[in-house]
N, CA and C atoms as an extended XYZ file, in Angstrom:
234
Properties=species:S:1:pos:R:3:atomname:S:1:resname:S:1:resid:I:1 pbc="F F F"
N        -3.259      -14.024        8.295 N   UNK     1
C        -3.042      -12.974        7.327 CA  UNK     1
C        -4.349      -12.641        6.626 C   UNK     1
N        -4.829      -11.540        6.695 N   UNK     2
C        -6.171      -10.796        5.911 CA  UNK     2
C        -5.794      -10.765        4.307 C   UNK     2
N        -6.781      -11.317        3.662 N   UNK     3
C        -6.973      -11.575        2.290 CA  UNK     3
C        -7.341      -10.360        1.433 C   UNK     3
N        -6.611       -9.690        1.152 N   UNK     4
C        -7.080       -8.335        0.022 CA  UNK     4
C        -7.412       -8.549       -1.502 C   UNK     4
N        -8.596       -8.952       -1.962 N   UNK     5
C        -8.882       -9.801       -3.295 CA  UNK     5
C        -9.169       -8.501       -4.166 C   UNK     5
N        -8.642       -8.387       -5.270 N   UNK     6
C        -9.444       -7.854       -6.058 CA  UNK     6
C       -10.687       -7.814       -6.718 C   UNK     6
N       -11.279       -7.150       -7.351 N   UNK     7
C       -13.152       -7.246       -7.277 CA  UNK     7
C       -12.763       -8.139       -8.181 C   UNK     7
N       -14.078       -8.992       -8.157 N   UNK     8
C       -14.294      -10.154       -9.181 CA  UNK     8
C       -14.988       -9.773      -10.500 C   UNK     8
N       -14.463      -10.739      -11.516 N   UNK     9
C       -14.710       -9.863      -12.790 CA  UNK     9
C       -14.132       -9.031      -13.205 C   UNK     9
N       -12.712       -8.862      -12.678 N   UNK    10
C       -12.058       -7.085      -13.017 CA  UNK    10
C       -11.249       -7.973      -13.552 C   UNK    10
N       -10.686       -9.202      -13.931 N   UNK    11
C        -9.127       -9.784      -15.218 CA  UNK    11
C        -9.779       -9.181      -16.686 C   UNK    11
N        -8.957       -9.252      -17.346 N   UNK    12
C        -9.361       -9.672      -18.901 CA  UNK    12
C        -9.230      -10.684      -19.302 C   UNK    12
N        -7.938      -11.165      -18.975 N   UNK    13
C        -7.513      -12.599      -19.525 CA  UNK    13
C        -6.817      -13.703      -18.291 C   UNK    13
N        -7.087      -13.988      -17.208 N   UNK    14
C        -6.911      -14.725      -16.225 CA  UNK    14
C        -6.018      -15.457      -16.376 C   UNK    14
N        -4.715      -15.677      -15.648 N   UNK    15
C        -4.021      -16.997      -15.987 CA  UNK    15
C        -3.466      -17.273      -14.633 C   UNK    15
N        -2.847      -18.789      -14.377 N   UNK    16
C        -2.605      -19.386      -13.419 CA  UNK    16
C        -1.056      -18.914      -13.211 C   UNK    16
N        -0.346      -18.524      -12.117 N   UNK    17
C         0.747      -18.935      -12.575 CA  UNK    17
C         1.453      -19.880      -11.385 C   UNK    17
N         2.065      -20.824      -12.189 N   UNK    18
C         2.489      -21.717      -11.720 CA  UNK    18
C         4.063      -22.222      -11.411 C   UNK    18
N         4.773      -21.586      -10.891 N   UNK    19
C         6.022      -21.982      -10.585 CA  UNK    19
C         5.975      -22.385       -9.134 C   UNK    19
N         7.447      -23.553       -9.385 N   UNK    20
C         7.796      -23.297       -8.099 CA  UNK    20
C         9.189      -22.578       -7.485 C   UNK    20
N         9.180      -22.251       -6.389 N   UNK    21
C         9.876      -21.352       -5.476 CA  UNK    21
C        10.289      -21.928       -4.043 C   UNK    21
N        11.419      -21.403       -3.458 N   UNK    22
C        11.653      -21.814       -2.309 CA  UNK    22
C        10.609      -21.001       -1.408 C   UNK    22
N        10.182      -22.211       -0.252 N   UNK    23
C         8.810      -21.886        0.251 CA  UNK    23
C         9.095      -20.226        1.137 C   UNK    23
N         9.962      -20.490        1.662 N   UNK    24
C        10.416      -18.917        2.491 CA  UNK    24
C        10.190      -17.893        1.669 C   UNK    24
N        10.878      -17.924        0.618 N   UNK    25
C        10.591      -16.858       -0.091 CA  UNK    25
C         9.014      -16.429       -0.459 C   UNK    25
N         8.599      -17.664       -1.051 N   UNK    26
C         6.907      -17.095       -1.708 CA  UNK    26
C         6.467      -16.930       -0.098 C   UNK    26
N         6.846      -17.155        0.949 N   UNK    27
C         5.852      -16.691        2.586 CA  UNK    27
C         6.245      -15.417        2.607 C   UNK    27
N         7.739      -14.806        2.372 N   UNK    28
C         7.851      -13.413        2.559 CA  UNK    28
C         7.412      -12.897        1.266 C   UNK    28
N         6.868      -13.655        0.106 N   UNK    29
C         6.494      -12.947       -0.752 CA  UNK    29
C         4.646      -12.276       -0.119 C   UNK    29
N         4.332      -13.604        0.540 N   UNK    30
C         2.720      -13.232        0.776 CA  UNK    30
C         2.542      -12.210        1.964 C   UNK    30
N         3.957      -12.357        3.160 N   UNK    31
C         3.538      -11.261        4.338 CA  UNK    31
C         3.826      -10.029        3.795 C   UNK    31
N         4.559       -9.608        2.289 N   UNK    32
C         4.738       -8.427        1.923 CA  UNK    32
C         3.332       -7.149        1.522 C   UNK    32
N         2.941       -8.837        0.454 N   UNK    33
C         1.586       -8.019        0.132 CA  UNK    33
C         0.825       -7.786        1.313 C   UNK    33
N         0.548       -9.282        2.072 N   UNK    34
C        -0.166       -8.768        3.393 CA  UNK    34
C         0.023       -6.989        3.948 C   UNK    34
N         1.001       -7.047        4.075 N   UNK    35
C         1.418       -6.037        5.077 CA  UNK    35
C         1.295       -4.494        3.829 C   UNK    35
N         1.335       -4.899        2.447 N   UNK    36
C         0.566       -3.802        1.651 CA  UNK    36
C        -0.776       -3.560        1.058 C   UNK    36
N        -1.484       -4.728        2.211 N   UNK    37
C        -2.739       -4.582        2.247 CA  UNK    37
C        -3.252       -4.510        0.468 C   UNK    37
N        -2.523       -6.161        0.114 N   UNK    38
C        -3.102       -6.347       -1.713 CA  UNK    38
C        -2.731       -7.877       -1.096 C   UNK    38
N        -3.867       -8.834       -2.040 N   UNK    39
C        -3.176      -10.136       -2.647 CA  UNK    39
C        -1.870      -10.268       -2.865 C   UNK    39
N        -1.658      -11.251       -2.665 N   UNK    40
C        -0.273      -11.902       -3.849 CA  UNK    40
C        -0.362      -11.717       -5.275 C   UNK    40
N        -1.313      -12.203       -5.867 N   UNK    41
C        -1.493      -11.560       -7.125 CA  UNK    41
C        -1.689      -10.250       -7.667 C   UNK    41
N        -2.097       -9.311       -6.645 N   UNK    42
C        -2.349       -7.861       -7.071 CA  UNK    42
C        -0.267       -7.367       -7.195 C   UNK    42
N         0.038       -7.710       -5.652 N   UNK    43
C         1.651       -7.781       -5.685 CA  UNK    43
C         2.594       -8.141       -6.667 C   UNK    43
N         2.309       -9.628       -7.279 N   UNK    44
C         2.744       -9.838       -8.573 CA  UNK    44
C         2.868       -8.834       -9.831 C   UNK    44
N         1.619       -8.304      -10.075 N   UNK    45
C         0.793       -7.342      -11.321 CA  UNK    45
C         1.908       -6.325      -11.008 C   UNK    45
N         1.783       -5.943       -9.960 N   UNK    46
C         2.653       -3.995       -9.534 CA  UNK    46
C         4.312       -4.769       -9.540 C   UNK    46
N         5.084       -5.737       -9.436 N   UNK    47
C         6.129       -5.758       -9.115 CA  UNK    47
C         6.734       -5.887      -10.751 C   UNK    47
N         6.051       -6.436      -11.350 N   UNK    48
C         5.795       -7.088      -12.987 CA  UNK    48
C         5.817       -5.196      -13.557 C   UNK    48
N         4.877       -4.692      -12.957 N   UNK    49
C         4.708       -3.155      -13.957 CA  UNK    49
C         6.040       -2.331      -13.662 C   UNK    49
N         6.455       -2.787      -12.117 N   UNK    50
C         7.732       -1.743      -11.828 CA  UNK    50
C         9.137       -2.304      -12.670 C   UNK    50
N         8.796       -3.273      -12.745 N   UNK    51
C        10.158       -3.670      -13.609 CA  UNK    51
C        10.167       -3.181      -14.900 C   UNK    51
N         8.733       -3.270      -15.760 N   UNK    52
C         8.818       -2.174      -16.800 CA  UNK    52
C         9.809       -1.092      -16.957 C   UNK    52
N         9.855       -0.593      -15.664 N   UNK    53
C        10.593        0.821      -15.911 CA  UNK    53
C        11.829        0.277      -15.507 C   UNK    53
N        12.029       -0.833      -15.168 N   UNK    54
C        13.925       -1.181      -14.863 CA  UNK    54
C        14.737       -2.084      -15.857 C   UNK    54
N        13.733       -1.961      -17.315 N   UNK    55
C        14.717       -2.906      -18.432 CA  UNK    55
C        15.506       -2.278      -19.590 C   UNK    55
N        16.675       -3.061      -19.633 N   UNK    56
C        17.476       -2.542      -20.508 CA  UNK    56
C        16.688       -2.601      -21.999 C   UNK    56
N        17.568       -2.435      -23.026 N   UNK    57
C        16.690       -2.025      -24.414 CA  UNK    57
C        16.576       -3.942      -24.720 C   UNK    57
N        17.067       -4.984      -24.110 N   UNK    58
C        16.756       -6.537      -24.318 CA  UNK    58
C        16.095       -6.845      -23.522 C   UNK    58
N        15.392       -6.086      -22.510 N   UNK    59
C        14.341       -6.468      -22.097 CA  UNK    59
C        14.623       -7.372      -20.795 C   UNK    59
N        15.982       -6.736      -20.478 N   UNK    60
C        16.518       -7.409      -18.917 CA  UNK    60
C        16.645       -6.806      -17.893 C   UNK    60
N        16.115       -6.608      -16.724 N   UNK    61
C        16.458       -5.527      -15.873 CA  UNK    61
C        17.807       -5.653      -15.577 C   UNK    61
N        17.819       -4.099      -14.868 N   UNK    62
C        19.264       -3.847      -15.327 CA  UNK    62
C        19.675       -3.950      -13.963 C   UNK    62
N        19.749       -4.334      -12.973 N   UNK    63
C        19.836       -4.946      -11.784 CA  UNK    63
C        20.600       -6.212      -11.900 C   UNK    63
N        19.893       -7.150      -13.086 N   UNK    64
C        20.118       -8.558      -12.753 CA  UNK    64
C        21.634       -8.717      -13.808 C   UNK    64
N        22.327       -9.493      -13.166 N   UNK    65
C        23.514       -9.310      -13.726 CA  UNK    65
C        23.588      -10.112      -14.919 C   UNK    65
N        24.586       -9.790      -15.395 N   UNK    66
C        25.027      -10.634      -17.551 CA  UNK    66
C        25.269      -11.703      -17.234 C   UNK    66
N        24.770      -12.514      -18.129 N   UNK    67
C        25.574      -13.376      -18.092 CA  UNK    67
C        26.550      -13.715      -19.067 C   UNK    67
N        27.371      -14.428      -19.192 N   UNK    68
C        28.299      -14.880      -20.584 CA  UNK    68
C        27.659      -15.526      -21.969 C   UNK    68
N        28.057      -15.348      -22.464 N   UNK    69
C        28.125      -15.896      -23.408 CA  UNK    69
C        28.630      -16.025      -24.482 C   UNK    69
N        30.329      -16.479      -23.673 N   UNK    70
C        31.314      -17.278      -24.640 CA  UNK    70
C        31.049      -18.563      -25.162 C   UNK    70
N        31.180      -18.754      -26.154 N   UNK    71
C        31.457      -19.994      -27.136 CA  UNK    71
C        29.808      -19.959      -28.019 C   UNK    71
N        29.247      -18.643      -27.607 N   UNK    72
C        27.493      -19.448      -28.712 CA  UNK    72
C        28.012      -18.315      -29.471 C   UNK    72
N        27.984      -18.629      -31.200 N   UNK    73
C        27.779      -17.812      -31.971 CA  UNK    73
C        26.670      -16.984      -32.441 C   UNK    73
N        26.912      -16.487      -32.801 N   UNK    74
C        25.673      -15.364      -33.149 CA  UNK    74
C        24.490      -15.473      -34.104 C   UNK    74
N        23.337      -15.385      -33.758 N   UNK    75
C        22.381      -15.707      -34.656 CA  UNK    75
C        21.511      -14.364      -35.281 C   UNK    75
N        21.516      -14.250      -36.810 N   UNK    76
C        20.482      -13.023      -37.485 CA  UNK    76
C        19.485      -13.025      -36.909 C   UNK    76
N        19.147      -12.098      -36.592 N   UNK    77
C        17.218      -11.989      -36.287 CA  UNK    77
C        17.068      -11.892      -37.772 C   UNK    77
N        15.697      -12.604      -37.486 N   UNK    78
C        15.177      -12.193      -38.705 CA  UNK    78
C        14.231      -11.245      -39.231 C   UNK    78
């Protein structure tokens, strides 16, 4: 798989990220970008910005389903 890096020196604030994932998935995560000719990390950045535009007003995309939450009472924001 060909490595599409972004120029060096172009972060502001660099960070690692570190989860883990079932391995299949992060491989079809990397032949995706591959095949859109970006990093994994450039892929990350754009999938992160498109969800921007898919969140409800709590900041959940609206795709991903509710969950419950019977029995927690309610807490003031403050």
């Amino acid at each position: 798989m060909a490595d599409y890096r972004r120029a060096r020196g172009t972060l502001v604030d660099p960070a690692v990220l570190g989860l883990e994932v079932e391995r299949e998935r992060r491989e079809r995560f990397k032949t995706i970008a591959s095949s859109s000719k970006v990093s994994a990390a450039v892929l990350f950045e754009l999938v992160v910005d498109h969800l921007e535009t898919e969140l409800t007003e709590d900041g959940v995309p609206t795709w991903l389903p509710k969950t419950t939450r019977d029995g927690e009472l309610p807490i003031d924001a403050a």
